[in-house]
N, CA, C and O atoms as a Maestro MAE file, in Angstrom:
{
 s_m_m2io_version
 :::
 2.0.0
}

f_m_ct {
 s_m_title
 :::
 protein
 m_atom[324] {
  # First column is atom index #
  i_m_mmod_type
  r_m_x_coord
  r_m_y_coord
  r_m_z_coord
  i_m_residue_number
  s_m_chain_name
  s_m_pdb_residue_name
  s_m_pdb_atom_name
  i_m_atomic_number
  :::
  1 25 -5.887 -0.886 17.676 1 A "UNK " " N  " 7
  2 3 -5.787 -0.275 16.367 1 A "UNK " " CA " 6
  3 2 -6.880 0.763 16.184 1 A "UNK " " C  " 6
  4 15 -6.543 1.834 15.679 1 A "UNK " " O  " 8
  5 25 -8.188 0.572 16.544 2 A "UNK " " N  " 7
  6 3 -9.436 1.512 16.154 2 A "UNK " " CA " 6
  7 2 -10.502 0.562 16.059 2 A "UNK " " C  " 6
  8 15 -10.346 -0.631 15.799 2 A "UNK " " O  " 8
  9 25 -11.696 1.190 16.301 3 A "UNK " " N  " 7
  10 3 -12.840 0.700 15.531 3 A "UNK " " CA " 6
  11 2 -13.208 0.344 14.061 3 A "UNK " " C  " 6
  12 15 -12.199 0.466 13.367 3 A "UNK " " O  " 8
  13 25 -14.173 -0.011 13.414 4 A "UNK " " N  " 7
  14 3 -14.288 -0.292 12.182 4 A "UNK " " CA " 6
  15 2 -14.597 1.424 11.938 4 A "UNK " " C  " 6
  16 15 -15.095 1.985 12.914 4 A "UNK " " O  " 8
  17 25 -14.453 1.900 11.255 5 A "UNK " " N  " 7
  18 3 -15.182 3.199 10.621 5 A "UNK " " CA " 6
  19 2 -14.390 4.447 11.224 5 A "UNK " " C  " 6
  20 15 -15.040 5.491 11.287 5 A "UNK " " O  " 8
  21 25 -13.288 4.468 11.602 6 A "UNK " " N  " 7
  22 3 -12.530 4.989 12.385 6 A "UNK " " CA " 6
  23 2 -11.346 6.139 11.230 6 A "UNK " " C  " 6
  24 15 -11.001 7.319 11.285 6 A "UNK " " O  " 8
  25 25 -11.075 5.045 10.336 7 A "UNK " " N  " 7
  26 3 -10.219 5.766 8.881 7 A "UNK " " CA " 6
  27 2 -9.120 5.229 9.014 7 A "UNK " " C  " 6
  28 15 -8.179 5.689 8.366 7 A "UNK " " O  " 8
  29 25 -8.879 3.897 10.050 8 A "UNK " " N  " 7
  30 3 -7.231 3.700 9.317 8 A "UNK " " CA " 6
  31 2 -6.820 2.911 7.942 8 A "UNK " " C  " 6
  32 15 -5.728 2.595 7.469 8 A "UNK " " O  " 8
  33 25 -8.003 2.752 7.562 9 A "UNK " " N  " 7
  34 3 -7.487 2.652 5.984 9 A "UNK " " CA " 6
  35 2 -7.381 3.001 5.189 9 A "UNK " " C  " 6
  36 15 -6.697 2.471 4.314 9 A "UNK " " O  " 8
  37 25 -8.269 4.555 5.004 10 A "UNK " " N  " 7
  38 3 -7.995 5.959 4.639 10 A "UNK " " CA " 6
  39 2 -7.063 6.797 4.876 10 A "UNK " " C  " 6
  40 15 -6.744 7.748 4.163 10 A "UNK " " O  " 8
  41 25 -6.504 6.411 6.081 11 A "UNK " " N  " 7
  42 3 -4.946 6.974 6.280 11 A "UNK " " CA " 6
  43 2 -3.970 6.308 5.531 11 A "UNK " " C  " 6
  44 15 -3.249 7.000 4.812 11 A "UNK " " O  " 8
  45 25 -3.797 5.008 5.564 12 A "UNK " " N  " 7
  46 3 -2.838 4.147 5.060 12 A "UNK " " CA " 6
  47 2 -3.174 3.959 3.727 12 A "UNK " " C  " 6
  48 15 -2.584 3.028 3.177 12 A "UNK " " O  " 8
  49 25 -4.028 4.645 3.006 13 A "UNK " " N  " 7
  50 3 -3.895 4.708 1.739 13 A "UNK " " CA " 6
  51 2 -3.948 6.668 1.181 13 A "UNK " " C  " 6
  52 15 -4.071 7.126 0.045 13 A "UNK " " O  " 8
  53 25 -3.822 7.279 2.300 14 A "UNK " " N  " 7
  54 3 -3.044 8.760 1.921 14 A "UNK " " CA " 6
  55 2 -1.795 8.638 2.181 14 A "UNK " " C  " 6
  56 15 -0.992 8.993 1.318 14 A "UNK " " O  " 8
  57 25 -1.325 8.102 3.443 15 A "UNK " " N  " 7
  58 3 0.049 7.606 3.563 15 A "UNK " " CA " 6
  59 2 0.802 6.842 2.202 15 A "UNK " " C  " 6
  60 15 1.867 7.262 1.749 15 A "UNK " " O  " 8
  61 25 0.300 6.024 1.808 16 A "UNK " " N  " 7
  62 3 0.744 5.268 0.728 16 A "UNK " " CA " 6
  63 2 0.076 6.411 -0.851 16 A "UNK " " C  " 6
  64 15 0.224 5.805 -1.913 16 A "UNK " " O  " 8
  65 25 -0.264 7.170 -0.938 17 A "UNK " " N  " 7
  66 3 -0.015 8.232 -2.430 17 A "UNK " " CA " 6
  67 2 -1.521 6.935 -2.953 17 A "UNK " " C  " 6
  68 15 -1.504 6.694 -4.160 17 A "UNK " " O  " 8
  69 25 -2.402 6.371 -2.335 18 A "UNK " " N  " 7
  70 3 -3.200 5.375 -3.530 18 A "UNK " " CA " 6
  71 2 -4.771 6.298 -3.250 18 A "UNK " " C  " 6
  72 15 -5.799 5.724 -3.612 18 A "UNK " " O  " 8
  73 25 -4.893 7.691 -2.618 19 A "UNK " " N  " 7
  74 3 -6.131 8.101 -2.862 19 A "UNK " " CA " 6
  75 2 -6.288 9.311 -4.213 19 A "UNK " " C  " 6
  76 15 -5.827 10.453 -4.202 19 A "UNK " " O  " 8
  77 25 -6.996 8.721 -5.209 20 A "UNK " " N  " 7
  78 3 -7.503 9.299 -6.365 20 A "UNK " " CA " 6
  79 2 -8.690 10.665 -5.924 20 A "UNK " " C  " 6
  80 15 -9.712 10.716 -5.239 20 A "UNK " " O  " 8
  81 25 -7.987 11.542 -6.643 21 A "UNK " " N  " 7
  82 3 -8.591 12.629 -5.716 21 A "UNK " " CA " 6
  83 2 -9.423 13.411 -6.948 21 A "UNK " " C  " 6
  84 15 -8.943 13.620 -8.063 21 A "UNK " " O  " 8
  85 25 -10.515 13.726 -6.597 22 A "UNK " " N  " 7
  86 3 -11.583 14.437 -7.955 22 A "UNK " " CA " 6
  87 2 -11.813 16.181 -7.772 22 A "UNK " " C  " 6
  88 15 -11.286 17.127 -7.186 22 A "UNK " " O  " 8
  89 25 -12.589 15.991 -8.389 23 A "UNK " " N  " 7
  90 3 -13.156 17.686 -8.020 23 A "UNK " " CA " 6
  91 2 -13.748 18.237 -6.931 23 A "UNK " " C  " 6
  92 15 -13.512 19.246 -6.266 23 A "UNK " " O  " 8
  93 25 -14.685 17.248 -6.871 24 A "UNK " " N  " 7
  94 3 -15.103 17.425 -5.116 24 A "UNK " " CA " 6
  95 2 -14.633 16.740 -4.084 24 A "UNK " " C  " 6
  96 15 -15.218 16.509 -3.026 24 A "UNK " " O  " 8
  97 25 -13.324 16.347 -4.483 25 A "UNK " " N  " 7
  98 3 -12.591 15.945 -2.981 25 A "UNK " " CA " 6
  99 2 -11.616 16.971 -2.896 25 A "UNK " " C  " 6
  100 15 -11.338 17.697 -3.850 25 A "UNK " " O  " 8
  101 25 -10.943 17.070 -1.466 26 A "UNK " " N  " 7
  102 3 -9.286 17.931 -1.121 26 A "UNK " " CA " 6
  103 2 -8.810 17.194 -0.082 26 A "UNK " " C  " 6
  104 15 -9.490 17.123 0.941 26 A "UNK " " O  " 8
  105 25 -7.860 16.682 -0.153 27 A "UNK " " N  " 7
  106 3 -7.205 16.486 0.335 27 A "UNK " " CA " 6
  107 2 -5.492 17.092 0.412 27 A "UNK " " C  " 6
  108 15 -4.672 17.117 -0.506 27 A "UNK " " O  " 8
  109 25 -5.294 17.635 2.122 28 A "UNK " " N  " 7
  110 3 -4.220 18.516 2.364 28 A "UNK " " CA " 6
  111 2 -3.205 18.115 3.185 28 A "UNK " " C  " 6
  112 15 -3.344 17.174 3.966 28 A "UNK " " O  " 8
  113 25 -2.256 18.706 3.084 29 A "UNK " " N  " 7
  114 3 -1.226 18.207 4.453 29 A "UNK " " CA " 6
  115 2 0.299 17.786 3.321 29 A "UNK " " C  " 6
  116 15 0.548 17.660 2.122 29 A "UNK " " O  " 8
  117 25 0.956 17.704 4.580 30 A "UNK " " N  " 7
  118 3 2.734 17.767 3.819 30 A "UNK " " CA " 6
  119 2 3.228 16.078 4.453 30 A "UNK " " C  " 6
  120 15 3.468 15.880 5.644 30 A "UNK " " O  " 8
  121 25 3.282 15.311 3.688 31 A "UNK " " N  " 7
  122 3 3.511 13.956 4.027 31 A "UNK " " CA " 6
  123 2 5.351 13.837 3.874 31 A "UNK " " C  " 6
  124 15 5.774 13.481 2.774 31 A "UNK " " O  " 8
  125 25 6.104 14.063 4.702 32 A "UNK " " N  " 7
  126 3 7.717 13.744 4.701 32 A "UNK " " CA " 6
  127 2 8.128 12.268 4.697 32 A "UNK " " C  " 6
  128 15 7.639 11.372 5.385 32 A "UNK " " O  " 8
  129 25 8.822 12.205 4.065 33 A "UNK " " N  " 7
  130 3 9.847 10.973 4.462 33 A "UNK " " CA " 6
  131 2 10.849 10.789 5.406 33 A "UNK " " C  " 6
  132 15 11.882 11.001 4.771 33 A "UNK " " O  " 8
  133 25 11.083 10.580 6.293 34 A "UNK " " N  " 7
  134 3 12.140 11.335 7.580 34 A "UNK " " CA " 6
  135 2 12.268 12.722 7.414 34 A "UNK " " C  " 6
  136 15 13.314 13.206 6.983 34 A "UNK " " O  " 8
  137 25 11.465 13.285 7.665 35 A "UNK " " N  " 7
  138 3 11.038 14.739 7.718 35 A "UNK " " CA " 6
  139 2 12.042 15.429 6.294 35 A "UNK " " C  " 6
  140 15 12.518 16.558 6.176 35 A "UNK " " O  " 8
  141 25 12.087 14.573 5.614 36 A "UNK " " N  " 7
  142 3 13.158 15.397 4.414 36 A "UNK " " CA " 6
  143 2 12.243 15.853 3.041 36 A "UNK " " C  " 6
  144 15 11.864 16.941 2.608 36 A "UNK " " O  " 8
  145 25 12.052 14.024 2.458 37 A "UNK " " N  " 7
  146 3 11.495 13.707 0.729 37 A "UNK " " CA " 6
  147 2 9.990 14.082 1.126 37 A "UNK " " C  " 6
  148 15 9.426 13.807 2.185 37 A "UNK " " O  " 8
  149 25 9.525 14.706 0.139 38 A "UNK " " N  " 7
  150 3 8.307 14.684 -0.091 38 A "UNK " " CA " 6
  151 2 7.739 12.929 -0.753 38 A "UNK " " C  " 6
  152 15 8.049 12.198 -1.694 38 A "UNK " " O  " 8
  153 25 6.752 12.894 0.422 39 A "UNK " " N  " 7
  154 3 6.105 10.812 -0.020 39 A "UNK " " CA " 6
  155 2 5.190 11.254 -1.118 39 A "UNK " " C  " 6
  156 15 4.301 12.105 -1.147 39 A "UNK " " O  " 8
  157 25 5.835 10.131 -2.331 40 A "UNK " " N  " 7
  158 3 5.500 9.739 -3.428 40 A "UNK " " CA " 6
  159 2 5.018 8.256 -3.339 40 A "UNK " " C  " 6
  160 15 5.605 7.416 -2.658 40 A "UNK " " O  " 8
  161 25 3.745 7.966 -4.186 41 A "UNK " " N  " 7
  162 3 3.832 6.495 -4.144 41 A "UNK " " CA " 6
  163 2 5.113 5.972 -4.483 41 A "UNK " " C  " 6
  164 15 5.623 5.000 -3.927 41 A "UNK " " O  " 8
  165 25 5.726 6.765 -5.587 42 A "UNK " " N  " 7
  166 3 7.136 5.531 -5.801 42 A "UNK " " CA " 6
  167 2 7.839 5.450 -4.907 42 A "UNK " " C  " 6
  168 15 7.981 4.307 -4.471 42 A "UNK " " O  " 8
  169 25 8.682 6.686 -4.139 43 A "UNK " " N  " 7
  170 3 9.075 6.691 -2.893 43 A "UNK " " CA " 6
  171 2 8.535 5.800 -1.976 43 A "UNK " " C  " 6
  172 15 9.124 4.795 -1.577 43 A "UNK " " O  " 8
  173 25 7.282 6.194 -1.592 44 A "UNK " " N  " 7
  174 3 6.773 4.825 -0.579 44 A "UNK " " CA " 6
  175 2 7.285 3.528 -1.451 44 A "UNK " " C  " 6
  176 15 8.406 3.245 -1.029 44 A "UNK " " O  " 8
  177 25 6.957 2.774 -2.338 45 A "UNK " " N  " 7
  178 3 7.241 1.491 -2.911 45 A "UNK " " CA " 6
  179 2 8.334 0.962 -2.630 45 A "UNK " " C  " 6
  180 15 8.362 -0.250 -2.416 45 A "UNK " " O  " 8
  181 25 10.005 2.068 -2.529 46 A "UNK " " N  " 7
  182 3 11.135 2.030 -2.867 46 A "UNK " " CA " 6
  183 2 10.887 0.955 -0.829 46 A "UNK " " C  " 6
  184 15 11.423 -0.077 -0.425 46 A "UNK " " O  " 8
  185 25 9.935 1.841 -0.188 47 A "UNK " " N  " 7
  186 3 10.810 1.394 1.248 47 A "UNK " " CA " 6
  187 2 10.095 0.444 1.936 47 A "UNK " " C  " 6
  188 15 10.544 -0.433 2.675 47 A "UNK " " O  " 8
  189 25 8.368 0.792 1.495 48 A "UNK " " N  " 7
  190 3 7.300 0.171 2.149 48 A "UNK " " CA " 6
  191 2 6.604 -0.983 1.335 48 A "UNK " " C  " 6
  192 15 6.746 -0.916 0.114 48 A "UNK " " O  " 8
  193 25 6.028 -1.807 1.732 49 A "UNK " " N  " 7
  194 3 4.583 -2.409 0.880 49 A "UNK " " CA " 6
  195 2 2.942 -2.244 1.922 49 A "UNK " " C  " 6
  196 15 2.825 -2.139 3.143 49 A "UNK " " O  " 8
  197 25 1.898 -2.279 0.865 50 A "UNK " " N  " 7
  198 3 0.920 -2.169 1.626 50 A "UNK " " CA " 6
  199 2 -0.003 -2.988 1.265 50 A "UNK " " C  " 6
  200 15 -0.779 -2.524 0.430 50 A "UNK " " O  " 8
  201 25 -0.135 -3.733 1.503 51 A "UNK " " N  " 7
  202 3 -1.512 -4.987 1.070 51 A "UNK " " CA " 6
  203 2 -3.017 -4.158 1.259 51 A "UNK " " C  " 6
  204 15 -3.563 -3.957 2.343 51 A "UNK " " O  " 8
  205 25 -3.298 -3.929 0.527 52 A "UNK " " N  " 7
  206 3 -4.793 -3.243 0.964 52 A "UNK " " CA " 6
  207 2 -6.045 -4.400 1.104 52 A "UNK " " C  " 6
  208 15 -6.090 -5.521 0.595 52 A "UNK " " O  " 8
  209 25 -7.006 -3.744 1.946 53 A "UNK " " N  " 7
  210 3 -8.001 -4.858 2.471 53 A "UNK " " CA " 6
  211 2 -8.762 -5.596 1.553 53 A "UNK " " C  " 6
  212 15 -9.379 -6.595 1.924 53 A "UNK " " O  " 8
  213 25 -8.783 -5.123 0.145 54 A "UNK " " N  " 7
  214 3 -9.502 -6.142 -0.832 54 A "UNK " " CA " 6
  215 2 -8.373 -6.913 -1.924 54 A "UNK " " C  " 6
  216 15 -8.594 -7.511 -2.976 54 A "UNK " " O  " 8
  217 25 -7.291 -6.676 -1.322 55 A "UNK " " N  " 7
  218 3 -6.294 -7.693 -2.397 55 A "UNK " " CA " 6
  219 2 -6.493 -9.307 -1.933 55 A "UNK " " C  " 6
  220 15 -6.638 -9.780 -0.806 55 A "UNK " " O  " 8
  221 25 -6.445 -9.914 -3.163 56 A "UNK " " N  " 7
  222 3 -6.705 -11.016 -2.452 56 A "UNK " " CA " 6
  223 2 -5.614 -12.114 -3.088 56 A "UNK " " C  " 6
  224 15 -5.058 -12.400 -4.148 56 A "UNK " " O  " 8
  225 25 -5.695 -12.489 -1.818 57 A "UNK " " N  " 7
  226 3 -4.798 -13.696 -2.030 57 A "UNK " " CA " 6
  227 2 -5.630 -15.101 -1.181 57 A "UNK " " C  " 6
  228 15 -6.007 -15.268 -0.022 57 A "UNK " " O  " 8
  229 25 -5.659 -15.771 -2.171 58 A "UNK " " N  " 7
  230 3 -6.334 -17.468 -1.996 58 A "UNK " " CA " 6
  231 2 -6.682 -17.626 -0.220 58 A "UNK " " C  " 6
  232 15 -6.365 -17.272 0.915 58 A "UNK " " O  " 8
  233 25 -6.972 -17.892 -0.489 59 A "UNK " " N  " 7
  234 3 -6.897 -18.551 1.715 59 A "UNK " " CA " 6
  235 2 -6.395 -19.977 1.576 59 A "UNK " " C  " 6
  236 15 -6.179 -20.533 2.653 59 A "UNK " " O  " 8
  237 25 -6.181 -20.636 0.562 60 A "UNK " " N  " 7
  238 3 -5.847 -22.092 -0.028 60 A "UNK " " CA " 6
  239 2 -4.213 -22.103 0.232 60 A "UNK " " C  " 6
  240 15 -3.707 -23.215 0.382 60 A "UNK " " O  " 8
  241 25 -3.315 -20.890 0.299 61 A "UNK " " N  " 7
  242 3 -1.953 -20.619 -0.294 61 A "UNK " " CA " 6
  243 2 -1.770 -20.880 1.042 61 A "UNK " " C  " 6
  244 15 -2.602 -20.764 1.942 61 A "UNK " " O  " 8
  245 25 -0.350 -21.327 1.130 62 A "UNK " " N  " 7
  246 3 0.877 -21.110 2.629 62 A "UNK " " CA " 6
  247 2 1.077 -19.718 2.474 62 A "UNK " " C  " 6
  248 15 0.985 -19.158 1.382 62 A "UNK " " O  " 8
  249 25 1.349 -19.141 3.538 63 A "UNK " " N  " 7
  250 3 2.174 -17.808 3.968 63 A "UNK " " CA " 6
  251 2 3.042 -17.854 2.208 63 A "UNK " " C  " 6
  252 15 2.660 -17.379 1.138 63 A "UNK " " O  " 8
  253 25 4.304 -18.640 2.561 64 A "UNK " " N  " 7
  254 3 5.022 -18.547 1.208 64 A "UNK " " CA " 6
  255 2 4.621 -18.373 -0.242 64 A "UNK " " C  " 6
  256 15 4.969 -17.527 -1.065 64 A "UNK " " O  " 8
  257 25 3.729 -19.484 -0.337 65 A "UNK " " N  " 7
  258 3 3.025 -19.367 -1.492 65 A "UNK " " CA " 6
  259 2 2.438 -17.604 -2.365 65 A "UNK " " C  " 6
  260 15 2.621 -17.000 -3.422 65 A "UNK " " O  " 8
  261 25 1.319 -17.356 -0.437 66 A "UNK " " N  " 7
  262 3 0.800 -16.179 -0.727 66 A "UNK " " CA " 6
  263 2 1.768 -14.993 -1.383 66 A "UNK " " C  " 6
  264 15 1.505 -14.219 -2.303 66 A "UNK " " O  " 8
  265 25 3.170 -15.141 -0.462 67 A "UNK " " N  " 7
  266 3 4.170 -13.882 -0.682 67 A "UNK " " CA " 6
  267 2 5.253 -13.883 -1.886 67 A "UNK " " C  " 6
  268 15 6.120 -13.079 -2.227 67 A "UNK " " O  " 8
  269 25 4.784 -15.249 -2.426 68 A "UNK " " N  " 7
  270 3 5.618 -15.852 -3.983 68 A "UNK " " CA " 6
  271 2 5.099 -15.248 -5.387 68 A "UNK " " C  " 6
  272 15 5.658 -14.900 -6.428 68 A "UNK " " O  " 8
  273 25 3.252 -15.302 -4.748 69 A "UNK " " N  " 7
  274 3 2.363 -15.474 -5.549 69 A "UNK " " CA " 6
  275 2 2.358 -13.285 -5.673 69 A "UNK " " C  " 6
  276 15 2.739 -12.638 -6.649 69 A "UNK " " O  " 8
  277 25 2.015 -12.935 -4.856 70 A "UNK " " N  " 7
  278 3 1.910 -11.543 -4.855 70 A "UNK " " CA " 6
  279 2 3.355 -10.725 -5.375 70 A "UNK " " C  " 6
  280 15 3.062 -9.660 -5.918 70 A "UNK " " O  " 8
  281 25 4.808 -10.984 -5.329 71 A "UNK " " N  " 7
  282 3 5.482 -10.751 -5.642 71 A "UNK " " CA " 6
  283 2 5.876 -10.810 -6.975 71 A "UNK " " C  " 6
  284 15 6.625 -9.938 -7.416 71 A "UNK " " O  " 8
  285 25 5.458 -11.756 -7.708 72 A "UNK " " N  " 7
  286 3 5.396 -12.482 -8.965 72 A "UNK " " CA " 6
  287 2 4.285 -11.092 -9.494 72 A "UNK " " C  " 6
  288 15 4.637 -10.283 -10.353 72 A "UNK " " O  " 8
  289 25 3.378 -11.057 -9.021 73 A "UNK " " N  " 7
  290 3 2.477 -10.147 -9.761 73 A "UNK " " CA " 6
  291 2 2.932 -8.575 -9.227 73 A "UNK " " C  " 6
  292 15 2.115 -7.704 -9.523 73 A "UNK " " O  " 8
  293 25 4.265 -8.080 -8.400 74 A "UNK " " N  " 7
  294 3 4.645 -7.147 -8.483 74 A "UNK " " CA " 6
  295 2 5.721 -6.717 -8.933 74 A "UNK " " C  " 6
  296 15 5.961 -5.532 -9.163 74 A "UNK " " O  " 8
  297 25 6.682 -7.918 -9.146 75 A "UNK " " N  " 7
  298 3 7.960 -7.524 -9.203 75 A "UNK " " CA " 6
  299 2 7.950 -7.830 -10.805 75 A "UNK " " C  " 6
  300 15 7.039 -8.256 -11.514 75 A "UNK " " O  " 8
  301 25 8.951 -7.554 -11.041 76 A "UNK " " N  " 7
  302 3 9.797 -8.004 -13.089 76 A "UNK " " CA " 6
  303 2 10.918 -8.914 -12.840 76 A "UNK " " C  " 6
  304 15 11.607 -9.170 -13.828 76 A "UNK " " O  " 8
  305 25 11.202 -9.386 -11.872 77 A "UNK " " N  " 7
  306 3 12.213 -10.435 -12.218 77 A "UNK " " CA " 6
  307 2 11.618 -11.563 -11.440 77 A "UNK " " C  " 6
  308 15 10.954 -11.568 -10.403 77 A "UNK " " O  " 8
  309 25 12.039 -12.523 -12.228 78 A "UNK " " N  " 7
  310 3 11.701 -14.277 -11.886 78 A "UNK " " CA " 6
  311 2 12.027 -14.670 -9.964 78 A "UNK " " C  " 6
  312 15 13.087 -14.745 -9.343 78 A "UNK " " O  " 8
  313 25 10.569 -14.846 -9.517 79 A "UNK " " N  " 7
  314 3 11.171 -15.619 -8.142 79 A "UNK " " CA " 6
  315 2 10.870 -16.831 -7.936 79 A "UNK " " C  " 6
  316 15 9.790 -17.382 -8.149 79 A "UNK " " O  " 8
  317 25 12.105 -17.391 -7.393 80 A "UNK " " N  " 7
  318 3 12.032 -18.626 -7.120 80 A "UNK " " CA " 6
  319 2 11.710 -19.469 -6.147 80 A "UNK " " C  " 6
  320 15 11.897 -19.212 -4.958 80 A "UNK " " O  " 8
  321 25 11.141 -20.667 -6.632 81 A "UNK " " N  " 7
  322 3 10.179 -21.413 -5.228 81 A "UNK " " CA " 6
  323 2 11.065 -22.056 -4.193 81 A "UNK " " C  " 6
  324 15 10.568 -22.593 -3.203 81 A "UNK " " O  " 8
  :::
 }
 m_bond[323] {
  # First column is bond index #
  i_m_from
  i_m_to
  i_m_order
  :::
  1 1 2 1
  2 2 3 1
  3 3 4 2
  4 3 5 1
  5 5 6 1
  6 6 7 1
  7 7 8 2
  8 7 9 1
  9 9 10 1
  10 10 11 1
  11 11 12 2
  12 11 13 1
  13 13 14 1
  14 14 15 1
  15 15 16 2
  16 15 17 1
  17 17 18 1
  18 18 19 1
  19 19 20 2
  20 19 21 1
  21 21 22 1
  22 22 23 1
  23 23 24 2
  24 23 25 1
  25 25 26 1
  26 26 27 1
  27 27 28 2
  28 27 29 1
  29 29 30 1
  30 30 31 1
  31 31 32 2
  32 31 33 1
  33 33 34 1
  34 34 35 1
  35 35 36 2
  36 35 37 1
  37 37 38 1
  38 38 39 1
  39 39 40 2
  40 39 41 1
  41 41 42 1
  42 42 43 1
  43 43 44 2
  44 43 45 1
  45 45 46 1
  46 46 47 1
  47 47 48 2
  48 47 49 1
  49 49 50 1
  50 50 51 1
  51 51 52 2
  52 51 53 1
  53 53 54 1
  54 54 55 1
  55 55 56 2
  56 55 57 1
  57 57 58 1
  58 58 59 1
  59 59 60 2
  60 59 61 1
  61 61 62 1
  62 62 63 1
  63 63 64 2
  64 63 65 1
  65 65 66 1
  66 66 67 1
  67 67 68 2
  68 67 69 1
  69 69 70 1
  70 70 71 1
  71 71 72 2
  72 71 73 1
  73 73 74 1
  74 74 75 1
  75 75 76 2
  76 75 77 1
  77 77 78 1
  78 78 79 1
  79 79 80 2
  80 79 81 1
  81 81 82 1
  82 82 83 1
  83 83 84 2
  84 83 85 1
  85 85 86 1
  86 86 87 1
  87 87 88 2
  88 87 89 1
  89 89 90 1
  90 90 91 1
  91 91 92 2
  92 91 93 1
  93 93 94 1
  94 94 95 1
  95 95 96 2
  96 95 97 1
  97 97 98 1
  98 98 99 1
  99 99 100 2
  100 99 101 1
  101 101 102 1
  102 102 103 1
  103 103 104 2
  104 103 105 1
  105 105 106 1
  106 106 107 1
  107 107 108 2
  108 107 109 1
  109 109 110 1
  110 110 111 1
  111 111 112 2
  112 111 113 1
  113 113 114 1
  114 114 115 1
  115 115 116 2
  116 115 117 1
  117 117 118 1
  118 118 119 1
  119 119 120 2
  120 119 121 1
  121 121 122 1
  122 122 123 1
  123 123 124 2
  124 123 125 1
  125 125 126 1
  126 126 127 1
  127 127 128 2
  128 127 129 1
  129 129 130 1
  130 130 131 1
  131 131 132 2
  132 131 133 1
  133 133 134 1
  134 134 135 1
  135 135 136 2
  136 135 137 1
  137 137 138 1
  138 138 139 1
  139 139 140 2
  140 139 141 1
  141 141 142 1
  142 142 143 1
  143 143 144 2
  144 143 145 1
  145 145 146 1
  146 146 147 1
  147 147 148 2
  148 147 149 1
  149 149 150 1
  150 150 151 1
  151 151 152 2
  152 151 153 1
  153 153 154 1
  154 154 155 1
  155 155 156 2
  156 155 157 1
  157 157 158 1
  158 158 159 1
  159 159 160 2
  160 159 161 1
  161 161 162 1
  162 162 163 1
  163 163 164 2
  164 163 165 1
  165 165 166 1
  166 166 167 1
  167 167 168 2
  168 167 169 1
  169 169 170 1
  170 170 171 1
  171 171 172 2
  172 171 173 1
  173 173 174 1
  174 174 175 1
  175 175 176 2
  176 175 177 1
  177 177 178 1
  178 178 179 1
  179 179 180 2
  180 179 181 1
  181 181 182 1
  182 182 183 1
  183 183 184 2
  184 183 185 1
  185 185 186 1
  186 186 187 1
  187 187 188 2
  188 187 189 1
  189 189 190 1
  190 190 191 1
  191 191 192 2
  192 191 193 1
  193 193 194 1
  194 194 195 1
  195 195 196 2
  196 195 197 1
  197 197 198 1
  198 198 199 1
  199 199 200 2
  200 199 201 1
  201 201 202 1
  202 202 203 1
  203 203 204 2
  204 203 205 1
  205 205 206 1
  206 206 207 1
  207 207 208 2
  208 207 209 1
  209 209 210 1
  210 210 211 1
  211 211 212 2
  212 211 213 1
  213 213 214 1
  214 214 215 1
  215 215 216 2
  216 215 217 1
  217 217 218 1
  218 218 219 1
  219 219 220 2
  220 219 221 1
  221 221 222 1
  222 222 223 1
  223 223 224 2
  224 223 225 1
  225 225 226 1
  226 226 227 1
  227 227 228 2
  228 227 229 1
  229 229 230 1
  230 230 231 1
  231 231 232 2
  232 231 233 1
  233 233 234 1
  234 234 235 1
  235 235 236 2
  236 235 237 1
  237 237 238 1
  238 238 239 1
  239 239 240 2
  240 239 241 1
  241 241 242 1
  242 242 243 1
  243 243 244 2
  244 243 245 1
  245 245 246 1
  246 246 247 1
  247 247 248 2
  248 247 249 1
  249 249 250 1
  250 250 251 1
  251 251 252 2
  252 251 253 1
  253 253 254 1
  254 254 255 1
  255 255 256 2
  256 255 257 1
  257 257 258 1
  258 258 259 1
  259 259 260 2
  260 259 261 1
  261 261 262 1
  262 262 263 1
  263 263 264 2
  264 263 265 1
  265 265 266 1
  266 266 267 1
  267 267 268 2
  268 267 269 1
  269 269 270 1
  270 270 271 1
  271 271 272 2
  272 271 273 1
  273 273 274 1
  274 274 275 1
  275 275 276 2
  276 275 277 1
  277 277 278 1
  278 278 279 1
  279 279 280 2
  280 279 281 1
  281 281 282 1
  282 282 283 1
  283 283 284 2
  284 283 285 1
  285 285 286 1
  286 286 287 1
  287 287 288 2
  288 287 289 1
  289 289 290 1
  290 290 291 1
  291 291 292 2
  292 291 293 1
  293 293 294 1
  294 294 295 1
  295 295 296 2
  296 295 297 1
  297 297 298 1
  298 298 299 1
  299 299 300 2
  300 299 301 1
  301 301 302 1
  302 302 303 1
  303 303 304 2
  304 303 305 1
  305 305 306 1
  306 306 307 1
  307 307 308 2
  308 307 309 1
  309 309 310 1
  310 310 311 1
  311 311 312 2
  312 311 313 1
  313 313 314 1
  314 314 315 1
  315 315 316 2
  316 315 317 1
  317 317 318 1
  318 318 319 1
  319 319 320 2
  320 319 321 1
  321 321 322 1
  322 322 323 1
  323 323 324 2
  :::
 }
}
């Protein structure tokens, strides 16, 4: 994958539309969706998910639990156990 300090989590969060960009940042480049849609976070959402490295989920939870528990806090409709 890379070293620590390398940027793939700086990629995967330009990839994913989640870098907040200021005055003294720029960030450039043409991000496609099968070389067509211009990538939108919503677009990304519609196809991808991305757990980023400080979300947290319990270390206490099963796999299931974890993906019950995180869904519940993303989605709007009721999931069931």
């Amino acid at each position: 994958m890379g070293a620590s300090g390398a940027g793939k989590t700086s990629l995967m969060n330009a990839l994913s539309d989640r870098i907040n960009k200021t005055a003294d940042q720029k960030l450039e480049g043409k991000i496609l969706f099968n070389d067509q849609a211009p990538l939108t976070q919503k677009l990304f959402g519609n196809y991808a998910a991305y757990v980023m490295q400080d979300d947290i989920i319990f270390q206490y939870f099963t796999v299931r639990e974890a993906l019950i528990f995180a869904a519940r806090l993303k989605l709007k409709v009721e999931i069931e156990e």
